[in-house]
C-alpha positions as CSV (number, residue, x, y, z in Angstrom):
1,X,-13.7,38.9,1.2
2,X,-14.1,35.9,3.7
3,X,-15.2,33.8,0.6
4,X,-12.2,34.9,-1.6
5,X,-9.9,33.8,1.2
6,X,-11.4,30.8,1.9
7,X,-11.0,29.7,-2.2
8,X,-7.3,30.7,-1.9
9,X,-6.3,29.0,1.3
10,X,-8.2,26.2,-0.8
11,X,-6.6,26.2,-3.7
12,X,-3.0,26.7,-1.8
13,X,-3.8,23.6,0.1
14,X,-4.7,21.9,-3.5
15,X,-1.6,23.2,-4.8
16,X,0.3,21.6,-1.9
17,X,-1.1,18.0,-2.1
18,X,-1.3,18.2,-5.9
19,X,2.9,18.9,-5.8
20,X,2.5,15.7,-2.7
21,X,1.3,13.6,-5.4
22,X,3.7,14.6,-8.0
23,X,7.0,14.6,-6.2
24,X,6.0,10.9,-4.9
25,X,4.9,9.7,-8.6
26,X,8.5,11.0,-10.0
27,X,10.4,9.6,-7.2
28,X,8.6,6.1,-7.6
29,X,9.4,6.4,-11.0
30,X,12.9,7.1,-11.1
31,X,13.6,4.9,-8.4
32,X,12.0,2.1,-9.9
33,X,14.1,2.7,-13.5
34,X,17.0,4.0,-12.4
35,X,17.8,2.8,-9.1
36,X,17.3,4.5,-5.1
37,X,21.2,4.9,-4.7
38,X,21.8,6.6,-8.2
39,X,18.6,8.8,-8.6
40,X,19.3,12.7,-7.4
41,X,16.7,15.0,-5.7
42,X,17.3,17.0,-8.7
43,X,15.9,15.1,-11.3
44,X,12.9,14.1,-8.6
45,X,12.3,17.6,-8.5
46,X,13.0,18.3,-12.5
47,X,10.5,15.3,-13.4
48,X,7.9,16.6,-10.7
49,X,8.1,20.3,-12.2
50,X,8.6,21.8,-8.7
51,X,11.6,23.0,-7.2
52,X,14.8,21.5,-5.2
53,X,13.5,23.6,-2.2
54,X,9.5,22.2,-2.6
55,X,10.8,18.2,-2.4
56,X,12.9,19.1,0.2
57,X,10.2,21.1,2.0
58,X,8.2,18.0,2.3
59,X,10.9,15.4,1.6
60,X,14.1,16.3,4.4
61,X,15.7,13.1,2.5
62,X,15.3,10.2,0.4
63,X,14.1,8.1,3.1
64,X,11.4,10.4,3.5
65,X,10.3,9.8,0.1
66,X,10.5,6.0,0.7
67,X,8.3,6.6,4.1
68,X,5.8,8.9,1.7
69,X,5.5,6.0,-0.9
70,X,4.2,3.4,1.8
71,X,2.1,6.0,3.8
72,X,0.2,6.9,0.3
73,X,-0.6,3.1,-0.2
74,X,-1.9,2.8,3.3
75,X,-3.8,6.0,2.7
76,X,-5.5,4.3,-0.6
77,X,-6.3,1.6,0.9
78,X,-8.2,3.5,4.0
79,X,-9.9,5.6,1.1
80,X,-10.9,2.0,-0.6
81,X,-12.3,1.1,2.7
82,X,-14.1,4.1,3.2
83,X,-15.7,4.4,-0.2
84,X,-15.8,1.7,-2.7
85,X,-16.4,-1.8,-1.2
86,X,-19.8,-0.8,-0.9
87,X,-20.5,-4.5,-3.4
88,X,-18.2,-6.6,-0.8
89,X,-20.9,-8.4,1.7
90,X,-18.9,-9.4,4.8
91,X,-15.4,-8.8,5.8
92,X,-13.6,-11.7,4.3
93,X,-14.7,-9.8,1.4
94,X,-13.0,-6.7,2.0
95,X,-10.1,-8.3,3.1
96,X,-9.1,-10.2,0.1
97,X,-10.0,-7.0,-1.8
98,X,-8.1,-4.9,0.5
99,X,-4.7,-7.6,-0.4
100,X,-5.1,-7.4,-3.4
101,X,-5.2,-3.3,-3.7
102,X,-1.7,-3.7,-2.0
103,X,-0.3,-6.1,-4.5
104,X,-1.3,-4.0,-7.3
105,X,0.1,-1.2,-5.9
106,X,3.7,-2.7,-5.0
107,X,3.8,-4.7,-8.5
108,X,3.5,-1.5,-10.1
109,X,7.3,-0.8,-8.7
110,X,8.2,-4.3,-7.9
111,X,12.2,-3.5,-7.7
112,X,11.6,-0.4,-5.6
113,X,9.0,-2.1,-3.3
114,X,10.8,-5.0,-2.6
115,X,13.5,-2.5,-1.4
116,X,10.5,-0.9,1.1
117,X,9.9,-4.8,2.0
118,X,13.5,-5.4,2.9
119,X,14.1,-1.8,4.7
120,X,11.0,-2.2,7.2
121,X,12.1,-5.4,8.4
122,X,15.8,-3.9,9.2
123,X,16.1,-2.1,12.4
124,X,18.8,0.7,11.6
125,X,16.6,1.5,9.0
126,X,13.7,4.9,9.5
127,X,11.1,2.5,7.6
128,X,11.4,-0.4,10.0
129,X,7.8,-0.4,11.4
130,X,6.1,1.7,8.4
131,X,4.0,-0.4,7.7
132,X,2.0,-0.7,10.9
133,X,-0.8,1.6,9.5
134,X,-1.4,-1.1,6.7
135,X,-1.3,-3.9,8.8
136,X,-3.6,-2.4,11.7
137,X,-5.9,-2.3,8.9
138,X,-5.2,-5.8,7.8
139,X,-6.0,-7.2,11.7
140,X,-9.0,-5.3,12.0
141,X,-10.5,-6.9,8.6
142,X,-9.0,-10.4,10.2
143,X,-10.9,-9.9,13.5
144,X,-14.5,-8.8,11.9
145,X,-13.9,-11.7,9.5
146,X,-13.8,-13.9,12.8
147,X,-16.4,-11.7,14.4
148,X,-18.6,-12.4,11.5
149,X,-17.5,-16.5,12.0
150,X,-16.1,-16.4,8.5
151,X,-12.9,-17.0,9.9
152,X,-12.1,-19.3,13.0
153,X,-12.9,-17.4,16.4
154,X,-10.6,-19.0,18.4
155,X,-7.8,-18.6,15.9
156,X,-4.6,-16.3,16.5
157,X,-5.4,-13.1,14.9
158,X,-1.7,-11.8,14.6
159,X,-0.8,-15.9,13.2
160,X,-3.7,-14.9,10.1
161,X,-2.1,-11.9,9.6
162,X,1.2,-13.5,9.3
163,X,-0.1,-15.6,6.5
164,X,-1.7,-12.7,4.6
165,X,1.4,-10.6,4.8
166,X,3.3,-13.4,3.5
167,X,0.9,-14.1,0.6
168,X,1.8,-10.5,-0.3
169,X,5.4,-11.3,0.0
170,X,5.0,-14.1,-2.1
171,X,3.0,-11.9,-4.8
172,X,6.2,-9.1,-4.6
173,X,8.8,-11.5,-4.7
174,X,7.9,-14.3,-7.0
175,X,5.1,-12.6,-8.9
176,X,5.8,-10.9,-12.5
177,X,5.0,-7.4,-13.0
178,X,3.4,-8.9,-16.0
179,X,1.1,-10.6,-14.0
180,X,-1.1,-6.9,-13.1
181,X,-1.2,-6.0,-16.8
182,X,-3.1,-9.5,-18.1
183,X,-6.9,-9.0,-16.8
184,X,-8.0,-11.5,-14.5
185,X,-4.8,-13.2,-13.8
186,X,-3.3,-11.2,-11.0
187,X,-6.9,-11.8,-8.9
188,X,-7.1,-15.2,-10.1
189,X,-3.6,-15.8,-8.7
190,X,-4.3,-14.0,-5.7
191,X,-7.2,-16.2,-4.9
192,X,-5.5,-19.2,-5.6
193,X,-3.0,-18.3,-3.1
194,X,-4.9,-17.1,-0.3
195,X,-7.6,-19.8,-0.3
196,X,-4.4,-22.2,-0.4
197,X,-2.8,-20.5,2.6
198,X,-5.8,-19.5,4.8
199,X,-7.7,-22.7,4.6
200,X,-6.8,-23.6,7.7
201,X,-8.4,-20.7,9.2
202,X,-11.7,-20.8,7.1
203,X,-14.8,-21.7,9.3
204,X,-16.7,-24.2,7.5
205,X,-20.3,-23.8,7.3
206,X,-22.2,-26.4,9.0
207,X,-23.0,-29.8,8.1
């Protein structure tokens, strides 16, 4: 008995983040082709195949969904961290591979997260400050990078991190969506771009 309820509270719990996953996929979707304004909680729910009540049981508003959409990239990016940079050898590493898991991500919706972009940096807005779990993640790369002397010790931290968050903002809002379907060129670009930006804070290996 204790074994058939554990598999159901299981599967219900499977169930739940299963319908997570599809609500967020349709609404990315149908934001992205349609427009945020124009796009109903109907057709989220119609595309998802759940009901009105389901989105809105984990979705109070639109907003929300916008707030789901950037907490699921920092969420793939702590998974990435936790499990596949085994191959990366120091934190530089990770950090450029970390980057350019978040471009990929936002040029697969370019319109709609250049919206996210705009809304986090306006104060009225509920997604001003989202993105503090994906930058937290981006300053602790930063600071083992400098702890490792791969980047400059005595360098501002939160200065680097301005520089790679505006290497992503040049990636969203100058970049192609194009540019993630060609193999090779979006991390070619990307590596172009950062090397450009963070040389100053490179430390150079000893002469």
């Amino acid at each position: 008995m204790l074994y058939n309820t554990v598999m159901l509270y299981s599967r219900r719990e499977l169930n739940k983040i299963e319908s997570r996953k599809r609500i967020l996929k349709a609404s990315r979707k149908l934001f992205s082709t349609q427009g945020y304004e124009d796009t109903m909680i109907e057709e989220i729910a119609r595309r998802a195949k759940v009901s009105k009540a389901t989105v809105y049981n984990y979705f109070p508003n639109k907003e929300s969904l916008l707030i789901g959409i950037v907490d699921e990239v920092a969420d793939r990016v702590e998974e990435l961290l936790e499990t596949n940079l085994d191959d990366c050898p120091d934190s530089l590493c990770k950090l450029r591979r970390v980057l350019e898991e978040i471009v990929e991500a936002s040029l697969q919706y370019p319109s709609l997260s250049r919206r996210i972009a705009w809304l986090h940096s306006d104060q009225e807005s509920t997604l001003f400050g989202r993105w503090e779990q994906m930058t937290a993640l981006l300053k602790k790369l930063i600071l083992a990078s400098q702890g490792e002397n791969l980047l400059k010790p005595d360098a501002d931290a939160d200065e680097i991190l301005d520089v790679v968050m505006g290497v992503y903002l040049i990636a969203l809002f100058q970049w192609a969506p194009l540019d993630i379907r060609t193999p090779g060129l979006l991390h070619n670009k990307l590596t172009g771009t950062f090397d450009s930006l963070m040389r100053p804070y490179f430390r150079l290996p000893a002469t």
